[in-house]
N, C-alpha and C positions, 0 to 999 in steps of 0.2 A: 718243356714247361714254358710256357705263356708270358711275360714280362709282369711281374708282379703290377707295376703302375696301371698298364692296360686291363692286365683282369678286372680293379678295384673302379677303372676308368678315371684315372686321377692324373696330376701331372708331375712329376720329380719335385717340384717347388711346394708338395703339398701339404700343409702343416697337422697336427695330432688329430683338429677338429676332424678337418675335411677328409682324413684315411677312417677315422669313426662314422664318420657320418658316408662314407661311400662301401665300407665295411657293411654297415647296420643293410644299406639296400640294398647289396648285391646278394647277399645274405640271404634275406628275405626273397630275392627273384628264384634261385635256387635252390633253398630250403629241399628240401626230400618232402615234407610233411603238405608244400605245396605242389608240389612234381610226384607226386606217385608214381612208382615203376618207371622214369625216365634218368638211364642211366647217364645219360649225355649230363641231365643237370644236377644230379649226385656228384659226379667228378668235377663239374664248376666248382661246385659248392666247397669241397676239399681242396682246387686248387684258390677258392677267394679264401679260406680261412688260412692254409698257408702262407699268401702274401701278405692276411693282417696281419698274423704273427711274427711275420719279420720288421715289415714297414712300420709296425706299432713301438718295437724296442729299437731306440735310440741307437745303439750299439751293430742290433744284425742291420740294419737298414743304412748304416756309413759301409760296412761291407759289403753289400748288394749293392751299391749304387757304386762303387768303385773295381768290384770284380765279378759280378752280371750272376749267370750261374754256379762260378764257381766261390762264392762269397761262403760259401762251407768251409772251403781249403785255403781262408785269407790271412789265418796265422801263421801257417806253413807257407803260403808266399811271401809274407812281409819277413819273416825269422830268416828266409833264404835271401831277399833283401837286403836286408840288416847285415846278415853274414858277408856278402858280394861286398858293402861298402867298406866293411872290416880292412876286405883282403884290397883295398883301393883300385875296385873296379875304374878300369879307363873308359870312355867313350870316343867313339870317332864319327864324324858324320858324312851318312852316303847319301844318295837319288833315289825319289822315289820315281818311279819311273809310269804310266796311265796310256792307254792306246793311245790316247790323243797328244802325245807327249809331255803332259803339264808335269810341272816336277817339284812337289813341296818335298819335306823336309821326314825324315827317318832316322832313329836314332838308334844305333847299337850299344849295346853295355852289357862287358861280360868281363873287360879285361887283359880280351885281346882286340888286335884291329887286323882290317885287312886279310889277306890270303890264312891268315890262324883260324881268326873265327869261321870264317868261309870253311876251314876243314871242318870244325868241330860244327858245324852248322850237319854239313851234308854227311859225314861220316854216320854220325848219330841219326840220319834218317836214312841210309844206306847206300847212298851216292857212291858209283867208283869216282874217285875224283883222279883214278889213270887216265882218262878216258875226258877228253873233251865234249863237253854235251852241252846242250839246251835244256831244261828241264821245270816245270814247275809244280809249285806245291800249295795245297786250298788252302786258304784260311776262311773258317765262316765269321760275319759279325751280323749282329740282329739292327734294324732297319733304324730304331732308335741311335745304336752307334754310330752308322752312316751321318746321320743326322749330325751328330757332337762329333765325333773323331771320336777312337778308340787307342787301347794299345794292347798289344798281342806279347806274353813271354813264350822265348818258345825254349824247352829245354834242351840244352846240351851239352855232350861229356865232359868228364871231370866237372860238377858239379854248374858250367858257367850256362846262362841265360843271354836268350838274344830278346833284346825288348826292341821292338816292332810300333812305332809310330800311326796310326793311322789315319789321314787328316778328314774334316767333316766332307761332307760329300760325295766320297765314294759310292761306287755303283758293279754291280756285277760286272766282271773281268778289269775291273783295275787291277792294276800287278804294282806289286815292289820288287825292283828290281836289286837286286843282292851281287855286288861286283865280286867277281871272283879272284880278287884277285893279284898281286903281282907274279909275271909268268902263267897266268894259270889261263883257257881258253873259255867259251862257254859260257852263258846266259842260264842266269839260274832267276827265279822271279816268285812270292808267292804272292798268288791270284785270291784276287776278294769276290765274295760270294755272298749275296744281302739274302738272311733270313727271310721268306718270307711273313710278315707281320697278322696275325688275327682281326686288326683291325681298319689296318692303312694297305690302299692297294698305289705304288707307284709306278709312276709312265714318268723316266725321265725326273723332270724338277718340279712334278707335281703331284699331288697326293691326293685320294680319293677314299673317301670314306662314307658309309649310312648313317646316319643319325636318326631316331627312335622320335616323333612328334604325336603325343595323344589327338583324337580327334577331335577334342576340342579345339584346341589349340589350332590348329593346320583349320579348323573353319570360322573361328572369332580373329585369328591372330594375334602373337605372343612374343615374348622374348627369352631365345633359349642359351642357354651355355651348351657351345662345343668344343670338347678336348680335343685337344692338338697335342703332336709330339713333345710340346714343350709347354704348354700352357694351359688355357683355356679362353676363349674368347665369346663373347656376346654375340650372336644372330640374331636380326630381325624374321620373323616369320608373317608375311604377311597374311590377312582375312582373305579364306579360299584356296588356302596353299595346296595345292596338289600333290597325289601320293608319285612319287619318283621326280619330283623337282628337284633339280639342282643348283646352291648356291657357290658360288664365288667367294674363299677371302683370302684376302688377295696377301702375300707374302708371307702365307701359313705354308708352306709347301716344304722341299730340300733345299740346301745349297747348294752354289754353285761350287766345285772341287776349285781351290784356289781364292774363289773370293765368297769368305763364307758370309759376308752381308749382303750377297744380293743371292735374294730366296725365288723359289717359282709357288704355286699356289695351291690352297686346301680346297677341293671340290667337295659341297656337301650334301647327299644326296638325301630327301627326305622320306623316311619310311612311316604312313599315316598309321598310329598301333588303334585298334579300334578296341573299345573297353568292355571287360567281363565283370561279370557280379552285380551286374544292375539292379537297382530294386526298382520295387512295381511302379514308383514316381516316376522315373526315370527310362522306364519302359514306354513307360503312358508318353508323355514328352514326344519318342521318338515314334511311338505309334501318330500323337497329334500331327507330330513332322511329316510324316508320311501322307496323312492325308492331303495335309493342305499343297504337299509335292505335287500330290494326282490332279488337285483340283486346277491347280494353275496349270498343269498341261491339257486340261479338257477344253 
């Protein structure tokens, strides 16, 4: 399922109006009754009314925003929570460990430390732990969480949870690495895997995305709003804009893993939508257009 902000094209900080008001248009883009026979835009249209009806009530939309997909199952994690603090869950803190060796911070909490959790970690996923080994294990997070940092539960026997750190800026094959250990041998690590995103293509510390410019617009020039992972910002569009031009802004992009103030860039690439339904005024207009095209090339 699609990140509910991205379906609505909205940004996390976006207030009742602005989920109504990007509700009402997406709505309308997909509609069935405007899409005849296009299954593709029938299933939008179920997945935008999904994400209003969570993002609209106050309540499902603090649980989606704090446990992504599984914001279903948020009372039965917080209940198991609640329960962990009862039993005076302990933390300890290990390394996280990235190909490039950078090493922020990860946090355990179950209760146990050390070579304990480490068993109940890998027993519970089937590990001999007789046996000295290297071994790792996926974890996926969607490209938004890259973005923010994330945190992962992962379940493990007798009822304890390893809660999973994950700081912003991860990238495909960062690893956390999980010590195994006192006595024990073996590099155990689970490796991050960035969803890929519906909207944003990433290279690195920079983001790429289309953006939608009527043809007006791209041949008067305009001012448009482009959503970013986390926001939304103002683009100038200049008079004459070409269809596949690409803009620059600059610090819209990913963080750096480690230093998450310093960003790389949003590339925005301009897709001209040319306009249906015209009426006969408006025909005429581009009929006049046309000639006086011809005549200035004669």
């Amino acid at each position: 399922m699609p990140n509910y902000y991205d379906l609505l094209e909205i940004s996390r900080g976006a207030d009742e109006k602005e989920i109504r008001q990007a509700y009402r248009k997406m709505a309308r883009k997909y509609h069935p009754d405007v899409n005849p026979g296009n299954k593709t835009a029938e299933e939008k249209f179920k997945q935008v009314n999904e994400a209003h009806s969570v993002l609209s009530d106050a309540e499902k939309r603090r649980k989606y925003d704090k446990y992504g997909d599984r914001w279903e199952q948020a009372d039965q994690i917080e209940q198991a929570e609640a329960q962990a603090r009862a039993r005076g869950a302990g933390r300890t803190n290990v390394r996280w460990s990235t190909v490039s060796g950078e090493q922020p911070n990860v946090i355990f909490d179950g209760g146990d430390s050390g070579g304990n959790i480490f068993e109940h970690l890998f027993r519970n996923l089937g590990q001999d732990l007789r046996q000295p080994a290297s071994a790792e294990y996926p974890v996926d997070i969607t490209l938004e969480e890259a973005y923010l940092g994330a945190t992962r539960l992962m379940e493990l026997s007798g009822g304890r949870r390893l809660e999973v750190k994950i700081p912003p800026g991860v990238d495909n094959g960062s690893r956390v690495h999980i010590p195994a250990g006192k006595g024990r041998e073996g590099n155990f690590y689970l490796v991050i895997s960035v969803q890929p995103d519906p909207t944003f293509e990433r290279r690195g510390r920079n983001l790429y995305r289309d953006i939608e410019v009527p043809l007006e617009d791209a041949i008067l020039g305009s001012e448009i709003t482009v959503p970013t992972l986390r926001s939304r910002v103002a683009l100038t569009i200049p008079p004459e804009t070409q269809n596949g031009q690409r803009f620059r802004l600059a610090g819209q992009g990913m963080p750096s893993l480690n230093q998450p103030g310093s960003k790389g860039d949003l590339y925005a690439t301009v897709r001209v939508k040319l306009p249906i339904n015209l009426s006969n005024e408006e025909k005429e207009l581009f009929r006049r257009l046309k000639e006086m095209r011809a005549a200035s090339r004669s």
